[in-house]
C-alpha positions as semicolon CSV with decimal commas, in nm:
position;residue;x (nm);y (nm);z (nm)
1;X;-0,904;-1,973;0,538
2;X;-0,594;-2,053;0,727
3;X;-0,426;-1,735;0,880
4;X;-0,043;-1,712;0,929
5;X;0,065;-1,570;1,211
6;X;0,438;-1,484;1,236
7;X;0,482;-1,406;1,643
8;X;0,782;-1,483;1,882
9;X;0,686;-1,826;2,012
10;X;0,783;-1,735;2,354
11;X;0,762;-1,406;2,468
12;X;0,751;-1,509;2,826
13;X;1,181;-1,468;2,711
14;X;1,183;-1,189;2,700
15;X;1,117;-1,069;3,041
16;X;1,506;-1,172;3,068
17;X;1,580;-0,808;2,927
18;X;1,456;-0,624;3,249
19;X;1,553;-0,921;3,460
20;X;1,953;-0,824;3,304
21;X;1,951;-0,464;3,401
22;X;1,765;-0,583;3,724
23;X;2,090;-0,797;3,824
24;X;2,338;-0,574;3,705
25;X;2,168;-0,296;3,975
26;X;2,176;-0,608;4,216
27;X;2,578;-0,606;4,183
28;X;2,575;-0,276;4,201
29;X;2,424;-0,280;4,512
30;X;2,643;-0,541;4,655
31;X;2,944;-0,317;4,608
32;X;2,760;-0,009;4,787
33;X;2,570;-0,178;5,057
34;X;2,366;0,189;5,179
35;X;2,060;0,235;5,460
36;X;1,863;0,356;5,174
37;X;1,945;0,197;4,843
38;X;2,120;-0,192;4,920
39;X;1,914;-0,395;4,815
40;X;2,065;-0,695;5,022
41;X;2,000;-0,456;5,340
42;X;1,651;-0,429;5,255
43;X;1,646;-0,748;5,282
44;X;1,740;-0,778;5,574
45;X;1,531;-0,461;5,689
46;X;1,226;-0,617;5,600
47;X;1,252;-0,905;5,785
48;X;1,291;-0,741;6,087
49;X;0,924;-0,711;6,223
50;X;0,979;-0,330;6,339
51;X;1,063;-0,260;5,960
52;X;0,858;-0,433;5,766
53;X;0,637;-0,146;5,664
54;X;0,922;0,089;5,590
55;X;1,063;-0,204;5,403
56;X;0,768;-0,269;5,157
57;X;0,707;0,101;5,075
58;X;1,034;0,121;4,966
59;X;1,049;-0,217;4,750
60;X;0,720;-0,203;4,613
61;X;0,752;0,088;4,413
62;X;1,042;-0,053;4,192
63;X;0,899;-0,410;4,203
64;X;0,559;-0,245;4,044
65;X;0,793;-0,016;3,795
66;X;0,977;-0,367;3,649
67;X;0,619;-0,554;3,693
68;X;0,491;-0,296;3,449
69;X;0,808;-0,262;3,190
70;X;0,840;-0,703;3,173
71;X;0,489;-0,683;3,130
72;X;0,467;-0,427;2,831
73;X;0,764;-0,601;2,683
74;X;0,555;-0,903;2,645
75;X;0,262;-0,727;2,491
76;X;0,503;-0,587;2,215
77;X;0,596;-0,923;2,145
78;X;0,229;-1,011;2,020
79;X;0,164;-1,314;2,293
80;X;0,015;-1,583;2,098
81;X;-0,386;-1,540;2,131
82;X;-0,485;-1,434;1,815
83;X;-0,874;-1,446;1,722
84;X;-1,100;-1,408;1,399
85;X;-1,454;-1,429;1,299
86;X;-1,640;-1,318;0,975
87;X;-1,819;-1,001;0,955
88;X;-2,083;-0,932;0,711
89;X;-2,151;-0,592;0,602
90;X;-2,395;-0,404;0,388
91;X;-2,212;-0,211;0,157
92;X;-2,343;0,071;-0,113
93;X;-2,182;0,149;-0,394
94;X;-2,012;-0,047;-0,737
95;X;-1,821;0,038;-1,014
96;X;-1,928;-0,076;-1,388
97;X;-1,665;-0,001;-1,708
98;X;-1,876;0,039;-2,033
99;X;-1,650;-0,082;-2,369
100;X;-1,795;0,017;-2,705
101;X;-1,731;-0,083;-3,050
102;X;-1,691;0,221;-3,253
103;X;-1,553;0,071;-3,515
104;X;-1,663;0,167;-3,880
105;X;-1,876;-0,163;-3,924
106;X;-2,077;0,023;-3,637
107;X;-2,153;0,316;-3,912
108;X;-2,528;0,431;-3,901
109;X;-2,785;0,250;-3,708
110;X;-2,576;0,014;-3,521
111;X;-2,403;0,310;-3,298
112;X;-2,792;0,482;-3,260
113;X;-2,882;0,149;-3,073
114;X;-2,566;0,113;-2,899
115;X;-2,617;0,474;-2,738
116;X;-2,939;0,388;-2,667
117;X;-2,863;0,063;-2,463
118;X;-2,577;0,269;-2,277
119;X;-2,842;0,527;-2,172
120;X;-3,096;0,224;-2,044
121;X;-2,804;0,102;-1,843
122;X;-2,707;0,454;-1,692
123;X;-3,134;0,498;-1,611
124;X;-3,101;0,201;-1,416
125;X;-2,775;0,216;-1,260
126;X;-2,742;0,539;-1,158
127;X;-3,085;0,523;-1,073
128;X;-3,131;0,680;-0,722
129;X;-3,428;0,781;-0,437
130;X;-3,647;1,062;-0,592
131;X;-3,599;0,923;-0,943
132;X;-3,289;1,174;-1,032
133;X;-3,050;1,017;-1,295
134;X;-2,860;1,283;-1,360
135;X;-2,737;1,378;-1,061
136;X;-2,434;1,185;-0,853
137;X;-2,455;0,848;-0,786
138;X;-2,371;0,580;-0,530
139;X;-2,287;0,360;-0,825
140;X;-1,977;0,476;-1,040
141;X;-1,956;0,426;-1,377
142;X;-1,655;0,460;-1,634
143;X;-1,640;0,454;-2,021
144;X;-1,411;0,285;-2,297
145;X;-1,421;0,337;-2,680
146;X;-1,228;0,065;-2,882
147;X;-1,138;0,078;-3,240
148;X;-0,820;-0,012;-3,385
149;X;-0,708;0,075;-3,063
150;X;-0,828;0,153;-2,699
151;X;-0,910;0,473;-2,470
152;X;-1,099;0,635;-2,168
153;X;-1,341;0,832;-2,241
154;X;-1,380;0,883;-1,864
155;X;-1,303;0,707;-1,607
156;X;-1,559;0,565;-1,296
157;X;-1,792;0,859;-1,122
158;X;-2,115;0,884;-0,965
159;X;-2,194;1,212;-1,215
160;X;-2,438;0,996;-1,463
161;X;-2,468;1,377;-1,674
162;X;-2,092;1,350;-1,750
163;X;-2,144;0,994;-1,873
164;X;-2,449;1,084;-2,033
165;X;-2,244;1,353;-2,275
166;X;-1,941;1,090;-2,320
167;X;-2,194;0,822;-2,452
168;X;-2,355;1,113;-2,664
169;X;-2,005;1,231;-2,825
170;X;-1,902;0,874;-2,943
171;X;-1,837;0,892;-3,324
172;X;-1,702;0,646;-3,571
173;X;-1,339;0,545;-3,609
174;X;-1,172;0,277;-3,802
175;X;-1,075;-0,096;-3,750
176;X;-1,214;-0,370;-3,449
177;X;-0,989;-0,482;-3,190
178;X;-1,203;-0,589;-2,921
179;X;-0,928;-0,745;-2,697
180;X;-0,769;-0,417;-2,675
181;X;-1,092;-0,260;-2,554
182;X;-1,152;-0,537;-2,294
183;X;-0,823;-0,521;-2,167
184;X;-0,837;-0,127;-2,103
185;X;-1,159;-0,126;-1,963
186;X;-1,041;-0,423;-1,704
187;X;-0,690;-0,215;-1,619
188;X;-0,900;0,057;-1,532
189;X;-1,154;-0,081;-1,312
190;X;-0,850;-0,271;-1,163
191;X;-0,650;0,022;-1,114
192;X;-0,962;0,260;-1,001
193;X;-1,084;0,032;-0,743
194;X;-0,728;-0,121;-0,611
195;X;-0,485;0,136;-0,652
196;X;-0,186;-0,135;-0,630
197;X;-0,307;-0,240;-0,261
198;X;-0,337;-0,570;-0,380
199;X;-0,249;-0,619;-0,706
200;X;0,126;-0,394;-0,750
201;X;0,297;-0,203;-1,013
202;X;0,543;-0,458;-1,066
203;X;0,283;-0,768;-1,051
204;X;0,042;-0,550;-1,300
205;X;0,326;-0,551;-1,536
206;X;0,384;-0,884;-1,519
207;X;0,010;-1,005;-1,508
208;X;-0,013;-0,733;-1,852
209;X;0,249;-0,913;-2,003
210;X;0,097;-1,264;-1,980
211;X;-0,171;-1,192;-2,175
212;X;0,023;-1,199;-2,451
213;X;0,122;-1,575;-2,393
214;X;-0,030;-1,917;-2,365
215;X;-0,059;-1,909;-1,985
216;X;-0,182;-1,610;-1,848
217;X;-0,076;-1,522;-1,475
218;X;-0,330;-1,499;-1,202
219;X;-0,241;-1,240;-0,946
220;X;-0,133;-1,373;-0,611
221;X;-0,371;-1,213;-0,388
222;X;-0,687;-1,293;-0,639
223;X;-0,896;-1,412;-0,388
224;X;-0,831;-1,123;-0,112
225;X;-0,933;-0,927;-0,466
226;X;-1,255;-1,093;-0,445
227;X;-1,363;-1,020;-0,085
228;X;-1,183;-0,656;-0,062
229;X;-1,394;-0,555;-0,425
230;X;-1,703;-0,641;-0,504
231;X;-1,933;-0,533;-0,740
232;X;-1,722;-0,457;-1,025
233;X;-1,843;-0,529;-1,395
234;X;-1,709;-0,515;-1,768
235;X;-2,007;-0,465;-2,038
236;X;-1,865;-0,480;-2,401
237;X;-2,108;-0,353;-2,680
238;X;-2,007;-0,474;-3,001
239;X;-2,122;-0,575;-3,382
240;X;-1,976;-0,897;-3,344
241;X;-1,674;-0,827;-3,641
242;X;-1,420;-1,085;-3,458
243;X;-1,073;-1,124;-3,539
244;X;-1,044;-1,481;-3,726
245;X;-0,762;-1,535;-3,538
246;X;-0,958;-1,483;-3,184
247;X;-1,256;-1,701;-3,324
248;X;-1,189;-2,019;-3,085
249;X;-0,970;-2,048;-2,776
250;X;-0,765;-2,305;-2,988
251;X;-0,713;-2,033;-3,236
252;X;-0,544;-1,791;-3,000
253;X;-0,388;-2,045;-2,835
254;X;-0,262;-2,148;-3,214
255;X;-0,173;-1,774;-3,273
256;X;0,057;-1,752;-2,970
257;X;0,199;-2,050;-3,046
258;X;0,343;-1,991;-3,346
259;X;0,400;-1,627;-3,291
260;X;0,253;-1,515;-3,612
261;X;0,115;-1,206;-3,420
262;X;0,312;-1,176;-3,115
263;X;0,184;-0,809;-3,081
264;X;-0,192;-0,906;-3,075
265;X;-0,363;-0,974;-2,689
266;X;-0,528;-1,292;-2,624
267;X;-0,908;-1,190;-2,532
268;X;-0,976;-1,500;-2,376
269;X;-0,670;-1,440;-2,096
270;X;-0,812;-1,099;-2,049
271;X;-1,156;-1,251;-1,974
272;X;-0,988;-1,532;-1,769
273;X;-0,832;-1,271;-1,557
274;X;-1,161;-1,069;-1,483
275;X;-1,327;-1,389;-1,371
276;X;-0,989;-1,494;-1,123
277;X;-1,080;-1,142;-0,963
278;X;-1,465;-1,211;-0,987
279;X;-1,508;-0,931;-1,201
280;X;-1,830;-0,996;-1,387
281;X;-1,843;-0,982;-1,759
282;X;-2,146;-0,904;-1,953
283;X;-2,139;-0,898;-2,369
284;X;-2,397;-0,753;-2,651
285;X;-2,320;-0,868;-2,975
286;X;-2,483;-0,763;-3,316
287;X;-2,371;-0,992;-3,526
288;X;-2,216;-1,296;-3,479
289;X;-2,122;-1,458;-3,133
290;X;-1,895;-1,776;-3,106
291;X;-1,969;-2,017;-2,865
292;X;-1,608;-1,993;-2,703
293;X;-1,694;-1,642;-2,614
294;X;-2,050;-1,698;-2,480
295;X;-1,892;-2,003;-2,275
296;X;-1,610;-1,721;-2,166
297;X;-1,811;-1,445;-2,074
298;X;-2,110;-1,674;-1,933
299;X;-1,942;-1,914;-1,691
300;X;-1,930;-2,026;-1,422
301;X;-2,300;-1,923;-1,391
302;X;-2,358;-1,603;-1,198
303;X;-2,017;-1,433;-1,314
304;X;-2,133;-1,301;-1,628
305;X;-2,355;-1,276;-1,936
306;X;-2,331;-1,327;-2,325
307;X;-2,632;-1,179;-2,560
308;X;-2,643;-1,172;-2,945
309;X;-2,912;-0,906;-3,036
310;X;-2,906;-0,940;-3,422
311;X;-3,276;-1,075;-3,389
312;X;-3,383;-0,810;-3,069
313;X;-3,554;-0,510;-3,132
314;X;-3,491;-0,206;-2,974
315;X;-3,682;-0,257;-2,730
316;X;-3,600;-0,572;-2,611
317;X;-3,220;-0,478;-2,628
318;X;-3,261;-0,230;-2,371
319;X;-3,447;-0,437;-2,153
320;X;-3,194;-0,632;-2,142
321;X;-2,941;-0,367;-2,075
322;X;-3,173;-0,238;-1,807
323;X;-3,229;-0,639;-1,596
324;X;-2,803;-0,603;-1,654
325;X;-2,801;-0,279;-1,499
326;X;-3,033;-0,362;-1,207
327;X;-2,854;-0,665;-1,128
328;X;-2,514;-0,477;-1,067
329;X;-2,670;-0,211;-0,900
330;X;-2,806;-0,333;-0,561
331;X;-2,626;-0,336;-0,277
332;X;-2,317;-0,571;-0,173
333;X;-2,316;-0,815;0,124
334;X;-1,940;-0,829;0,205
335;X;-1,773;-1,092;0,450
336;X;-1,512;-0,911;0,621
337;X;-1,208;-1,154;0,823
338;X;-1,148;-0,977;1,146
339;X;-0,873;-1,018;1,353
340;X;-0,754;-0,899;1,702
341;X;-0,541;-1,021;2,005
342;X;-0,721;-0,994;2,341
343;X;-0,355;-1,056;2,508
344;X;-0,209;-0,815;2,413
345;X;-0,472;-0,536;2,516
346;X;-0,467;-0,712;2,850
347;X;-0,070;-0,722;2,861
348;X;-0,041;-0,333;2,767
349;X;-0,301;-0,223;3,050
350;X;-0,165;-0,436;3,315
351;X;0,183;-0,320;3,264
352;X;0,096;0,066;3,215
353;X;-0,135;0,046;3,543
354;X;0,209;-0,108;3,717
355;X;0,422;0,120;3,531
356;X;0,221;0,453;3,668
357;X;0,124;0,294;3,943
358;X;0,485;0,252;4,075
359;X;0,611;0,565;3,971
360;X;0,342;0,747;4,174
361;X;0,438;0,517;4,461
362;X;0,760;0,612;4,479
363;X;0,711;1,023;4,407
364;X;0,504;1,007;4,668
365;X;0,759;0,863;4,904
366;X;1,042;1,050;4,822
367;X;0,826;1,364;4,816
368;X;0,726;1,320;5,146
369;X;1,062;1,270;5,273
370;X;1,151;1,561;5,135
371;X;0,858;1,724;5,306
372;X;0,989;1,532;5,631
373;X;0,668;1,379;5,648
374;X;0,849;0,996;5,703
């Protein structure tokens, strides 16, 4: 990754600010030539052999006091040294969003097995040492119920119990609009993990607002995203009743074209935009499950997984809600870009030892003059 750095080119320069006030004392000096503060007569003191000492004591302090400031001014100014390397580091802890379909085409059985698979996935994820799930967790998880339109049900903690009672109080509601549920369970692990660090109000807006278009907008700082937050998943339950206008990418592409529903999200730009921030999507279906959303949800291989359970059992539905679960639940190996500037550590210490340095020098002196120890 090429790194930008954006430091005076040469702050060797700017030891002329000192060196100024240095030669404006210098005239000053000229015009009050004095035993004790010309500097042309110290000159001329010190290279008088009986005088030398007396000479140096009383130049050295101030040479070491303007060593010390040119010195310090030159740290400021970030001399151009700058090194990286890549950390890795084990971290513990990730954040899952759970979307369900409680829609009324999820009347009856089809919302007993959804619960179910929710609780598999919470017995795994939340799953910590001593075998307590209902206690807090390392792992956070949030909640999103989608109908005709969107909400949180709770958003992303470690108290599995909570989640537990959300999952249990889900009832029926009306219409499907699963785009609407995908995108509200995406802003809120977005939000929840970033908190506009990376991704800004403004830019939010603006990324919100593409989805309603043809070409969706990728944040600008996607791939920092990726290496700041990892970890993060979407799992949408649904019975599979798809909009025919979302049945194909070509469709919604179609649709936004010709504005015939220029209110309606385009699903596939919310998934595109979970992948850009390697969010990984996972997706239970029901009923039926077009090919343009397994390929959406599915690839690149590794970011995400598309299931259609209409011929699993119970059994084998939470088993796969549980190997989901388990997968997102380990712990993260992060690469972390470190940078520092040696220089500049060395510039600040050689200049403060200077700085204090001189300054005791020349207490000491006039001190003991005072004392009329000299």
């Amino acid at each position: 990754m090429e790194i930008m750095n954006s430091y005076f080119e040469a702050p060797i320069f700017l030891i002329m600010i000192p060196a100024f006030f240095f030669l404006i004392f210098i005239g000053r000096a000229k015009r009050k030539i004095t035993a004790s503060s010309g500097a042309l007569f110290l000159l001329a003191e010190v290279s008088r052999t009986g005088r030398a000492l007396r000479g140096i004591v009383f130049v050295l302090p101030k040479f070491l006091i303007f060593t010390g400031i040119c010195v310090i001014i030159i740290a400021v100014a970030e001399p151009r040294n700058r090194e990286t390397k890549i950390v890795s580091r084990v971290e513990s802890g990730r954040i899952a969003v759970i979307i369900d379909d409680v829609s009324g085409s999820m009347m009856g059985k089809n919302i007993a097995i959804l619960k179910s698979a929710n609780m598999a996935f919470l017995d795994a994820f939340c799953n910590k040492e001593g075998g307590d799930n209902d206690g807090l967790s390392q792992n956070l998880v949030g909640v999103v119920a989608f109908s005709a339109d969107a909400d949180i049900r709770m958003t992303p903690t470690g108290d599995c119990a909570i989640i537990r009672r959300r999952i249990a109080a889900l009832e029926i509601d009306s219409s499907t609009a699963i785009e609407k549920g995908l995108w509200k369970g995406l802003a809120l692990i977005i939000e929840w993990a970033d908190r506009g660090r990376l991704i800004p109000n403004d830019e939010f807006r603006r990324v919100k607002a593409s989805l309603y278009e043809r070409q969706l907008r990728i944040p600008k700082k996607s791939a920092e995203f990726c290496r700041t937050h990892k970890g993060l998943s979407l799992l949408l339950f649904t019975d599979g009743d798809f909009d025919y206008r979302f049945q194909s990418r070509e469709a919604a592409l179609q649709m936004t074209r010709d504005r015939t529903n220029f209110t309606a999200m385009n699903p596939f730009n919310v998934i595109d935009l979970a992948k850009s921030l390697c969010i990984r999507t996972y997706f239970w279906s029901m009923g039926d499950l077009p090919q343009s959303y397994k390929d959406a949800f599915s690839n690149p291989p590794g970011s995400g997984l598309a299931v259609q359970i209409s011929g699993l059992d119970k059994t084998e539905l939470i088993k796969s809600y549980e190997d989901a679960a388990k997968r997102e639940a380990g712990e993260i190996i992060s690469e972390e870009i470190v940078e520092w500037n040696p220089l500049k550590r060395y510039f600040i210490s050689t200049g403060t030892i200077c700085f204090l340095l001189g300054l005791l020098i020349f207490w000491s002196k006039n001190y003991s003059h005072r004392e009329g120890k000299i």
